[in-house]
N, C-alpha and C positions, 0 to 999 in steps of 0.2 A: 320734413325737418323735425328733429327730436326737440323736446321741451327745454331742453339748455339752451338750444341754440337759437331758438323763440323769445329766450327770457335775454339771451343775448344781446340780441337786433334789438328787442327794443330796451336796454339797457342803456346802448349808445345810442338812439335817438331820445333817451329824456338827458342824457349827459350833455348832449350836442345843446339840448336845450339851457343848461346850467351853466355851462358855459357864456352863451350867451346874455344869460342874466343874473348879474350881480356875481359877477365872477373871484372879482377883487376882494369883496367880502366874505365869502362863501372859503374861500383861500387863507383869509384869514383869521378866520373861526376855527378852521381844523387846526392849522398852526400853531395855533395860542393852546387849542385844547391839548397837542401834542406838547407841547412845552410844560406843560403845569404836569402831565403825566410822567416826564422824563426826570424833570427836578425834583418832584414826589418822593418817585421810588429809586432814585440815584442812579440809573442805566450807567453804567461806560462805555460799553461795546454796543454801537447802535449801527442793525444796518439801517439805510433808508436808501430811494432811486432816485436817479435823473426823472423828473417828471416827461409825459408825454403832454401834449396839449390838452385832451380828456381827463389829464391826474392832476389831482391836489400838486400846489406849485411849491414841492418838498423843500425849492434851493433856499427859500425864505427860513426853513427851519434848519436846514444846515448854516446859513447863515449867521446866525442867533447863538448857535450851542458848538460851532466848529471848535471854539476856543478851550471848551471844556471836557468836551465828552471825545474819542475817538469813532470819527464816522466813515464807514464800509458803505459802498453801492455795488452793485452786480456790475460784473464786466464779463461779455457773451466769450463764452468757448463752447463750441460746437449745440448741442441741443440745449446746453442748460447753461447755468453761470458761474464764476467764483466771485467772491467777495474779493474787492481792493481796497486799499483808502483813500478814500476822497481828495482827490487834489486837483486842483485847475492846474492847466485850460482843458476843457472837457471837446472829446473829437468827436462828430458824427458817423455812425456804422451802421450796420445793416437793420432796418426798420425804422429807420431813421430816428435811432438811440443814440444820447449822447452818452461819451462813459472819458473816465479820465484816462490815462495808458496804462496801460499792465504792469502789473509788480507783482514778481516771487518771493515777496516778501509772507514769511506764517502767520496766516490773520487768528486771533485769537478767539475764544468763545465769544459768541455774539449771546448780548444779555435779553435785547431787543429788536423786534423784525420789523417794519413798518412795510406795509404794504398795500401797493396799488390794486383795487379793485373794479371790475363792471358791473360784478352785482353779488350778494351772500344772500345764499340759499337755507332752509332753515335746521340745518345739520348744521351751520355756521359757516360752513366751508365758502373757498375763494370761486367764485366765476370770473374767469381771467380773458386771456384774448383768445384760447385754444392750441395754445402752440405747448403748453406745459412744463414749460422754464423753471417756474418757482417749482411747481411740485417737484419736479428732479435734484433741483436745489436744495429741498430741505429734507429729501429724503437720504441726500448725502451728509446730511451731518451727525456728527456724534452725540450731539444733546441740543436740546429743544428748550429755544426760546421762547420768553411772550412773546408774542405775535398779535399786531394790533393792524386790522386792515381800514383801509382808507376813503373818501371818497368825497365829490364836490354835493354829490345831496344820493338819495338812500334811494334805491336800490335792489331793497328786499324781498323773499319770496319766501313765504310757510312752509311749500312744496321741496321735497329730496330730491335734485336735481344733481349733484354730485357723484363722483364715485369714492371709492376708500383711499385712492391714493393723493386727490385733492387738500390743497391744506386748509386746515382749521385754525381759526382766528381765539384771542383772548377777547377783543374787546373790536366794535366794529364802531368806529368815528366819521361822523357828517356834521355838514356845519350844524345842522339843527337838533341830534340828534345820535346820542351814544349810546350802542347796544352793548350788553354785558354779556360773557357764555357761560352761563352757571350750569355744569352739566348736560353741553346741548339744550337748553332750554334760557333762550334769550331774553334778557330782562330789558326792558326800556327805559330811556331816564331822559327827560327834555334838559338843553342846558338851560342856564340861567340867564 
């Protein structure tokens, strides 16, 4: 087994663990932090996901800013995704993703990416589930958002574990804990 997929396995066994404690909190530390960061810098165009059980519980911050901001989630077409807009009732599909229905409607420039994480490696980049969804997704698009990845507690690894077509994050947020990527070289900053 290759060193990603070591850093993998046990990614989701300390997530499994965070989950279980103090979950509700931890959900709601990132939330807030995502919030202050969205009003900050004036996002409009935000994508964000349906959460999995394992992810930060996003619908809380869709919740909060639906009214303001226009919010996009992935909806699966074949290997990778497109952007829709968030609309209830959300259906269950394949990996047992909720997503709302399909629209042909032209999503516009996404300002900001929020995104689900297993673990960031120290190149910054995303450790994801292995299936390669987002990377395809962003390698489709015509210009390059902030990108802010996510998670219920951190995750991290010094080590290059990634490859070049992996995506790269702005800013990596945990309840306890936000990392900066100033040049691939991560800065640390405890919340308050």
């Amino acid at each position: 087994m290759d060193k990603k997929n070591i850093f993998r396995k046990n990614a989701k066994q300390k997530l499994a663990k965070y989950m279980r404690n103090g979950r509700i909190k931890r959900d709601k530390f990132v939330v807030n932090k995502l919030e202050k960061l969205i009003r900050k810098n004036r996002y409009k165009n935000i994508l964000l996901y349906i959460p999995l059980n394992s992810e930060v519980n996003s619908i809380q911050l869709i919740k909060k800013i639906r009214s303001k901001y226009n919010i996009y989630v992935p909806f699966m077409e074949g290997i990778s995704f497109k952007m829709v807009k968030f609309r209830l009732p959300l259906f269950r599909k394949k990996f047992n993703i909720r997503e709302p229905k399909n629209s042909y409607a032209v999503t516009p420039k996404i300002d900001l990416a929020i995104v689900p994480v297993l673990g960031v490696d120290g190149a910054f980049k995303r450790i994801g589930f292995g299936k390669g969804m987002y990377d395809r997704f962003f390698e489709s698009l015509k210009s390059s958002p902030k990108v802010v990845f996510v998670q219920l507690g951190e995750c991290f690894t010094q080590e290059f574990l990634c490859e070049s077509h992996d995506i790269l994050a702005d800013i990596y947020i945990t309840p306890y804990k936000t990392r900066i990527n100033n040049d691939n070289r991560s800065r640390c900053s405890r919340c308050s």
